[in-house]
KELUMSE-679369 format. One line per 5 residues: their letters; for each residue z negated, x, y of C-alpha. Coordinates in Angstrom, 1 decimal. Layout:
N
a	Z X Y; ... .
//
This chain:
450
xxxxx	51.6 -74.2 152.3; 48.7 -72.0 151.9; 44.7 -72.9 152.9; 42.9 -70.4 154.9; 39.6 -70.6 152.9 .
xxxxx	36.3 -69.2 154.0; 37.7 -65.5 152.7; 40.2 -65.0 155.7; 41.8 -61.5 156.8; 40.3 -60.9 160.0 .
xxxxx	43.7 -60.2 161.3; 44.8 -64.0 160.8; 41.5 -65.7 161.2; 40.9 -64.0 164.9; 44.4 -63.4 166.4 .
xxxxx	42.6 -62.7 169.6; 42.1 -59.0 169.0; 45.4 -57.6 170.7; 46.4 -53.9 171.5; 45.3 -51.8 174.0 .
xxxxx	46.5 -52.5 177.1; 48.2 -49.3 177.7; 50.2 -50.4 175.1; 51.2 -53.8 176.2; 50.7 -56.4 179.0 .
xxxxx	47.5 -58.5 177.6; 47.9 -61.9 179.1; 50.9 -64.3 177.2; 52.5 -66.3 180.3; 52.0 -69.9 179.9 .
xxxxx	51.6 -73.4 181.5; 49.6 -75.9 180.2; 50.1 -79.8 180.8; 49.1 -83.1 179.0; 51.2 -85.7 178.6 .
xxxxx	50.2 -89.6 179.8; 49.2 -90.4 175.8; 47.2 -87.4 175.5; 49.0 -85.0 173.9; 48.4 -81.2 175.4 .
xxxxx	51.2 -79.3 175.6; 51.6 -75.3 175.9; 54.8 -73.6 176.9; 55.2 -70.0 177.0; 58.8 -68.5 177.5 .
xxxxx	59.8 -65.1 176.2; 63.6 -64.1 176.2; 63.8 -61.4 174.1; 65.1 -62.6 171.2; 67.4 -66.5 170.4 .
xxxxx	64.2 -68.0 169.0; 61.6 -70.4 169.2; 58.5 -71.5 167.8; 57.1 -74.6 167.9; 53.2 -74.8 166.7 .
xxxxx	51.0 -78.1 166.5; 46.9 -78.0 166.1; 44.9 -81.1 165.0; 41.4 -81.2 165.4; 41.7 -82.6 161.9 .
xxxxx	39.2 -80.8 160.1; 36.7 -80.6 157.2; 34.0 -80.3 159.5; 35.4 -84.0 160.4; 35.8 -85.4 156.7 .
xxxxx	32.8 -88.3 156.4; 31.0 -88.6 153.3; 32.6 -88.8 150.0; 35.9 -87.4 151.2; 36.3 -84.2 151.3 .
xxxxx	39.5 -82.4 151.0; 41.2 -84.9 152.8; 42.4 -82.4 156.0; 43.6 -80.2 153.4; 45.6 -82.8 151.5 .
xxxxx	47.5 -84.1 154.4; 48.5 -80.1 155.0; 50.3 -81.1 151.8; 51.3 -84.4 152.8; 52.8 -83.6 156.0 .
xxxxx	55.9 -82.4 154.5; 56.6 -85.1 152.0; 59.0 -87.1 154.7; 58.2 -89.6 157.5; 59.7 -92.8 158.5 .
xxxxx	63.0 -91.1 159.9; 62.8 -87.9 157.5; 63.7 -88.8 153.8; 61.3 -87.5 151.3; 61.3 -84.0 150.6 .
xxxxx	63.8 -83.3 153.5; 61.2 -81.8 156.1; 61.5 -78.5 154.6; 64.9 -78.9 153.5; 65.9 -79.5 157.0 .
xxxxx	64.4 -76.1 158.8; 66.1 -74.6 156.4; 69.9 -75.5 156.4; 69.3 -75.2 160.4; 68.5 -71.4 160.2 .
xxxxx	64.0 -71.7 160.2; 63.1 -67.9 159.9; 59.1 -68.9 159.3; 57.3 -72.1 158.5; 54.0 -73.1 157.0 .
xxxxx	50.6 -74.6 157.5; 46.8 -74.1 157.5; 44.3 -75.8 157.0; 40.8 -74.1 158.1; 37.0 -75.1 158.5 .
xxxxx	37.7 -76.1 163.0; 41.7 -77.1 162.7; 45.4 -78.1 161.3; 48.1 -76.8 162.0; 51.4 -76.2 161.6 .
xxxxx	54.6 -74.0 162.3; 58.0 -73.1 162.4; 59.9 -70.8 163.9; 63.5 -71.7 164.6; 66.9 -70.5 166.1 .
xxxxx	66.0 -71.5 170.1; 69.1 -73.9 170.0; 67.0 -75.9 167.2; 64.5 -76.4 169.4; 64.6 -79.9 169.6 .
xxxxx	65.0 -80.5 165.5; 61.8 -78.7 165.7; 60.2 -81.0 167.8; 61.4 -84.5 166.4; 60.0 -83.2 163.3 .
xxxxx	56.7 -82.6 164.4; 56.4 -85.9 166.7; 58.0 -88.0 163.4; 55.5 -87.0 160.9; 52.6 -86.8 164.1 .
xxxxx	53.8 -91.1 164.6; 55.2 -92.2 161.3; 53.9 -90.4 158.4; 52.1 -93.9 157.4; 54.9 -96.3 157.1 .
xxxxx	56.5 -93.2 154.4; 52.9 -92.9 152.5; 53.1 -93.9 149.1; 51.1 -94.3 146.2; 53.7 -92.0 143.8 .
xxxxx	53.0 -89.2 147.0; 49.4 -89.8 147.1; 48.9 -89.1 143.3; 51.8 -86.1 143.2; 49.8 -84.1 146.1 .
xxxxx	46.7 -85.1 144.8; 47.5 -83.3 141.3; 49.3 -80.4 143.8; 46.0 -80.2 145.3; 43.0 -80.6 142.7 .
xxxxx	45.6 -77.8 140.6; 44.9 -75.6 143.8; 41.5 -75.7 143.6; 42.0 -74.3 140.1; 43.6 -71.7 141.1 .
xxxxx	41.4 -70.9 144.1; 37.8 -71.4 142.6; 37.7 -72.7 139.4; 39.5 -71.1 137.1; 39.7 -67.6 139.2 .
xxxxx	37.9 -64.9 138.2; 34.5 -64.3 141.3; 36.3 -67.7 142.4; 32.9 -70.1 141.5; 30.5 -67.0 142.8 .
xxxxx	32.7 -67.2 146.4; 32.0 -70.7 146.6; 28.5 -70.8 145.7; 28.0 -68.3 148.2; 29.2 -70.5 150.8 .
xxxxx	27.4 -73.4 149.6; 24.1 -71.5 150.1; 24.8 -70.4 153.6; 25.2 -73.8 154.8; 23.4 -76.6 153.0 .
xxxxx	24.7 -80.0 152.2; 24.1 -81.6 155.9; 26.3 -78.8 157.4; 30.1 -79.4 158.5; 30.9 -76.4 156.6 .
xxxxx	29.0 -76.9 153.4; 31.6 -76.7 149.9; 34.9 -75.6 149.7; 37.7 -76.6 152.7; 40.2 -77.6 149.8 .
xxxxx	37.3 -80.3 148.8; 35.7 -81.9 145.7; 37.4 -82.7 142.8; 35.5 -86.2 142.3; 36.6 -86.8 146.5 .
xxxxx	40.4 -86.3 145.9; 40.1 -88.3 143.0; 38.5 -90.9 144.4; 40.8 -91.3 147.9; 42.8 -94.3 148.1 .
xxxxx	46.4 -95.0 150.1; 44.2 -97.0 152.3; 41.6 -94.0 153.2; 44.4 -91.5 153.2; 46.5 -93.9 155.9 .
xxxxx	43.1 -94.8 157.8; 42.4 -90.6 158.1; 45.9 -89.9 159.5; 45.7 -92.8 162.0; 42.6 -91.8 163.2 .
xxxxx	42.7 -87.8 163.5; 46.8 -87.5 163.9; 47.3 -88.4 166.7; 48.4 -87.3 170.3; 45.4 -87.6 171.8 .
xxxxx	43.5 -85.2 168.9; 46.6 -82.6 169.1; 47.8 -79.8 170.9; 51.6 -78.3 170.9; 52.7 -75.0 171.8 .
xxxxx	56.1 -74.0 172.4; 57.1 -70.1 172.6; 60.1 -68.1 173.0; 63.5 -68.9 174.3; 64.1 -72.3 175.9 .
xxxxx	64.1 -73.6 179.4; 60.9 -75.1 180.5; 62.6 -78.0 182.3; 65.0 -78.9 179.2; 61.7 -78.2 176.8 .
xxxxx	59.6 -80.1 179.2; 62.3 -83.1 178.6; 62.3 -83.1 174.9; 58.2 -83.1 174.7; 58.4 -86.4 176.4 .
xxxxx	61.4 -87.6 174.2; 59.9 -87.3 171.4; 56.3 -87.6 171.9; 55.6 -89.5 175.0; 56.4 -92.8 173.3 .
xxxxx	54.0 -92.3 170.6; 50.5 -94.0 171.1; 48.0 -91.3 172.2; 45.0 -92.7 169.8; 41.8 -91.5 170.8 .
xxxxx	40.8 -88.1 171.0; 37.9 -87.6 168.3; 34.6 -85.6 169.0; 33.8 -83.0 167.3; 30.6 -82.6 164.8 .
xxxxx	27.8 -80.7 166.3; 25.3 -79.0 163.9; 22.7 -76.6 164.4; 23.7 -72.9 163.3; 22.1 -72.6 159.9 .
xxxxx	19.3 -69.6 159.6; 19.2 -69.3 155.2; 15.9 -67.9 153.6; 16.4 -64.9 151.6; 17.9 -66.1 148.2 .
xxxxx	19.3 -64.5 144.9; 21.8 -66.2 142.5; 23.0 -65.2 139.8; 26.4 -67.0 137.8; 28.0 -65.5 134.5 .
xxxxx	32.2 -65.6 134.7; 35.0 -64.7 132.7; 35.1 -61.7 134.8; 34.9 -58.0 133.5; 33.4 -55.9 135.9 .
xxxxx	30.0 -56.8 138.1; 30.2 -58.2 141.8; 27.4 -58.2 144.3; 28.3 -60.5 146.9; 25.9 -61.0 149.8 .
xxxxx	26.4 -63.3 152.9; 24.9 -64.4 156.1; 25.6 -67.3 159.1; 25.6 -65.5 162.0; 26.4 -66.4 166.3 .
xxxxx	29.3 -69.0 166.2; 33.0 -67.7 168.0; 32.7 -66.4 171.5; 29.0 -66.4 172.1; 26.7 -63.5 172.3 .
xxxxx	27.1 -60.8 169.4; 30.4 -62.3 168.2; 32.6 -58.8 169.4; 29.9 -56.7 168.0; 29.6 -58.4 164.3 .
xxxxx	34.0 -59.1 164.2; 33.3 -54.6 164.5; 30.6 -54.5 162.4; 32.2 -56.1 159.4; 35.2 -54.2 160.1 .
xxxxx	33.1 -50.7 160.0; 31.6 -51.9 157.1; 34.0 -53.0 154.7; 37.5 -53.0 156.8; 39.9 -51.0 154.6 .
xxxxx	39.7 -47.5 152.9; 38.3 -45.9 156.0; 34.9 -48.4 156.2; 31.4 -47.1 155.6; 31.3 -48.9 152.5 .
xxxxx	34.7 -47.7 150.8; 33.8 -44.6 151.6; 30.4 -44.2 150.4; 30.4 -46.6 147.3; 34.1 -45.8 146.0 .
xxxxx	34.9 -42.3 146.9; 31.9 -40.7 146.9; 29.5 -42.5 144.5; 32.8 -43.8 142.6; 30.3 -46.5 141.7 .
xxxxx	32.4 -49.3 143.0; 36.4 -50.7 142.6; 36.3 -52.6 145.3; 34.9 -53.0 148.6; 35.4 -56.0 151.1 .
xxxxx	33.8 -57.1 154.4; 35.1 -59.9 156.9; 33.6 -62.0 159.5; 35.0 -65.5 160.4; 34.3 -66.6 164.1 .
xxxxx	33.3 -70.2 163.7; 32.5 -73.5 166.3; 29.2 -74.0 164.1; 28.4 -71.0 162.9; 30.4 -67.5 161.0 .
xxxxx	30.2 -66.4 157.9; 29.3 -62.7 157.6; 30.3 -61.7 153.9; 30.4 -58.4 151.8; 32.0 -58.4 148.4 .
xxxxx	31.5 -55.2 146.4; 32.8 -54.8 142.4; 31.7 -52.0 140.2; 33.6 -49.7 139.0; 33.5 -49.8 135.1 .
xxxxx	30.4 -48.4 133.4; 28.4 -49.0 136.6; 25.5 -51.9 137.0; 25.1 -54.7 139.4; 22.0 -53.5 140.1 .
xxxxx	23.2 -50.1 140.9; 25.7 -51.6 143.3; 23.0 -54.0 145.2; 20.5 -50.7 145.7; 23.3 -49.0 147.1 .
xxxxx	25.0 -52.0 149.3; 21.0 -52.5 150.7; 21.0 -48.9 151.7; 24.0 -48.9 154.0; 22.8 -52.2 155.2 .
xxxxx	19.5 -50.5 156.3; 21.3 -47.3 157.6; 23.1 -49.9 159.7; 20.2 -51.6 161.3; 18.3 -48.7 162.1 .
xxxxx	21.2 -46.3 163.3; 24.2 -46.8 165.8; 27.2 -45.5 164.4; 28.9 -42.5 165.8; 31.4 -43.3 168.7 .
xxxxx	33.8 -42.1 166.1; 33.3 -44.5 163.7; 33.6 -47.7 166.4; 36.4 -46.6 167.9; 38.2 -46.4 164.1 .
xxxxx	37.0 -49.9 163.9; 38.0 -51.0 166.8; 41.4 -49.4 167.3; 42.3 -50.7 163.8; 41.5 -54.5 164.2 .
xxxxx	43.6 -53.8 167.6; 46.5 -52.8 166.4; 46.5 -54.8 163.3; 46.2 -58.1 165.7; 49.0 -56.4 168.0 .
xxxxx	51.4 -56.7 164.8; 50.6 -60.3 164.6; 51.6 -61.0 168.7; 54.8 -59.5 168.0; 55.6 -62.8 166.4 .
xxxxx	56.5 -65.9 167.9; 54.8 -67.6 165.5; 52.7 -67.4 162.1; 49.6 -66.7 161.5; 48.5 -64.6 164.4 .
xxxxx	51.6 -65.2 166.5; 51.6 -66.0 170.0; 52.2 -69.4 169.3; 49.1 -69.6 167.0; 47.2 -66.9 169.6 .
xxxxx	47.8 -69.5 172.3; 46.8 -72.2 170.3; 43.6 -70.5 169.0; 42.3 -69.6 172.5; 43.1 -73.2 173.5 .
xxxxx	40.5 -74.4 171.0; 37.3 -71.8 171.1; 37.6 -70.8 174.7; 39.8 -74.2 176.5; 41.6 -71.5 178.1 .
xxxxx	45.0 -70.5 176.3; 45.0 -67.2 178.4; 41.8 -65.8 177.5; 43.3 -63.3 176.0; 42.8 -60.3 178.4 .
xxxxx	38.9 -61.6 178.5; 38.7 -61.2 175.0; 40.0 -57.8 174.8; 37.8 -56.6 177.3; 34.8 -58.5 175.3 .
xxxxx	35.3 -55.9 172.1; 36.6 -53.0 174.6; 33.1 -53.3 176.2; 31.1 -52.8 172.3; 29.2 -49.8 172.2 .
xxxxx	27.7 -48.2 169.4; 23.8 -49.3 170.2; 25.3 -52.6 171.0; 26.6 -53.1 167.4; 23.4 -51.8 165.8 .
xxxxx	21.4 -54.4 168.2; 23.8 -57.2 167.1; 23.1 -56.1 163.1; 19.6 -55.4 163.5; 19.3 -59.4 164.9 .
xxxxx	21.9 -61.5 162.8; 22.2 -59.0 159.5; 18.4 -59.0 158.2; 17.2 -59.2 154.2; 15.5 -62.3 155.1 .
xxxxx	18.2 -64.6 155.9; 20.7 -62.7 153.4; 21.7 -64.8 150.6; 22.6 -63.1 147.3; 25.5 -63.6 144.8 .
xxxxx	25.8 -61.7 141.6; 28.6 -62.0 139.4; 28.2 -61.3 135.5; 30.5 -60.4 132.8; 29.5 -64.2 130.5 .
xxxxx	27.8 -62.5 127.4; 25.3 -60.3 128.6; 21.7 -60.3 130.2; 20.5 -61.8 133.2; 19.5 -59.1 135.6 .
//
């Protein structure tokens, strides 16, 4: 299973951003019911091919964790496939796969869980006792031997993701300064070291009681099945579990950072200037303009950035910009690495100059319309899919959470169709200023401070 961290493709963290619609139809066909515990349920039929995806969201997130337990949405993402009271242990995954699964896996990000498989369609309904056994019985199969083995899985994770990987501890402090202690979002979604450690089998059980359940989840079926036999095995399989109650979500006010500079030493061998900001949360004003600023920016080999500070300046090695559309507020981030023999300090003058160009000039139609057609086409790959990250499944899904609408998708292509070049530059100029930028420069360990 993989976490999407803060750091997420734009491709897979805003699966919205479909193809033109000369290429394709934009709206995904759907119905949308609840069942009598709670549990909403998505279908959306598509022939083309003998599959189907099932795909389950929790509002089981970090921006939900209390106190003290961090980490914990995360580690059930692990948990989840250890077996259940009717799946033996370790046969979740080993199940898909003797019955043909072409795509499975799991997220765990800063507003959601989820998780996904994509089957043969006359699996269907293996898919979906899976899902409602380890949605109703995961407890009674919890264990104090699983606890401790995904514990280890996990805290070894965070290793690998921040600790021990080189810009890792500069990432996460950067996100730690955008949004302070008090804030949903504040530290990292895999979660503390000293929380995980600390989680019992009683807080573990208590957290999946409370959060998965019917009533906190949503379930999307796409792809080849009949609704009326698919409408039959939903209420097999889940109508008989109770519905729980369906938890509110944290509210917090969208953090506005002073102007701040860190710098951290690493075992790293080349300088990073990484610079960050919180900017309008997912589908409010601005939110279209800043997903095509950040792709301008810093998008690929084409962006302003990669352009100026690699090719032409050769100053830099690396160039990377992403925007993550948020409930409570998105991070705006810009990573750039010298190239060897060049400064920090060389890379930050030059990084502030295109940020200024930015503010003060509209790009060139030219340049948007690269931007946009780009993020387009890359999120038209993903809809493609059943399901996976960015699938219609997981598009469905998505929608059904920011918007309550699973078929806002035509909306939301004409939201970043409608972006013009002044509009950008008014949406930089407001969220992108020097004085609620925060700072992060990475050091080779060894030499001076600058």
């Amino acid at each position: 299973m993989i976490a999407r961290f803060v750091a997420v493709a734009l491709a897979l963290a805003a699966p919205a951003h479909a193809a033109d619609a000369n290429a394709r139809d934009p709206n995904i066909p759907f119905t949308r019911y609840t069942l009598g515990n709670g549990l909403t349920v998505i279908l959306s039929e598509d022939h083309r091919l003998p599959l189907v995806a099932v795909n389950v969201w929790y509002d089981a997130s970090p921006a939900n964790e209390p106190p003290g337990r961090s980490g914990f949405a995360h580690l059930f993402e692990h948990m989840m496939f250890k077996g259940s009271q009717h799946v033996g242990d370790d046969q979740h995954i080993k199940l898909l796969e003797e019955n043909g699964v072409t795509l499975y896996n799991a997220s765990t990000d800063w507003d959601q869980t989820n998780y996904f498989e994509t089957l043969p369609s006359n699996r269907l309904e293996l898919g979906l006792w899976l899902e409602s056994d380890r949605m109703g019985f995961l407890v009674e199969a919890l264990t104090q031997a699983k606890l401790d083995n995904q514990r280890d899985v996990v805290r070894n994770e965070r290793c690998q993701s921040y600790d021990n990987r080189p810009y890792g501890a500069s990432e996460l402090a950067l996100i730690e300064a955008l949004f302070p202690p008090e804030h949903p979002y504040h530290g990292a979604i895999i979660g503390s070291h000293e929380d995980l450690q600390a989680a019992t089998l009683d807080d573990v059980k208590a957290f999946h009681r409370k959060f998965y359940a019917p009533a906190n989840a949503t379930l999307c079926i796409a792809g080849d099945f009949e609704p009326t036999h698919a409408r039959a095995l939903v209420e097999k399989y889940f109508g008989p579990l109770p519905g729980g109650t369906r938890q509110p979500r944290r509210k917090a006010a969208v953090p506005s950072p002073k102007a701040r500079r860190i710098v951290l030493r690493d075992a790293v061998s080349l300088p990073r200037v990484s610079v960050g900001w919180v900017t309008t949360p997912a589908f409010t004003d601005g939110d279209a303009e800043l997903d095509l600023a950040a792709r301008l920016l810093g998008g690929g080999r084409s962006s302003r950035l990669y352009r100026r500070l690699v090719h032409e300046r050769q100053i830099a090695s690396d160039v990377r910009c992403e925007r993550q559309g948020l409930l409570l507020g998105s991070p705006f981030t810009c990573a750039v690495t010298a190239a060897a023999g060049h400064s920090a300090e060389e890379i930050e003058q030059a990084l502030g100059v295109e940020l200024a160009r930015l503010r003060a000039e509209a790009p060139t139609a030219v340049e948007l319309d690269r931007a946009r057609n780009r993020q387009l086409a890359e999120a038209d790959r993903h809809l493609e899919q059943l399901g996976g990250f960015g699938g219609k499944s997981d598009a469905l899904q998505y929608y059904e959470l920011y918007t309550g609408d699973p078929g806002h998708l035509a909306a939301d292509l004409a939201r970043y169709r409608a972006v013009t070049p002044a509009g950008l530059q008014a949406a930089v100029k407001r969220a992108l200023g020097d004085q609620h930028r925060v700072t992060v420069v990475t050091l080779p360990r060894g030499g001076e401070a600058k």
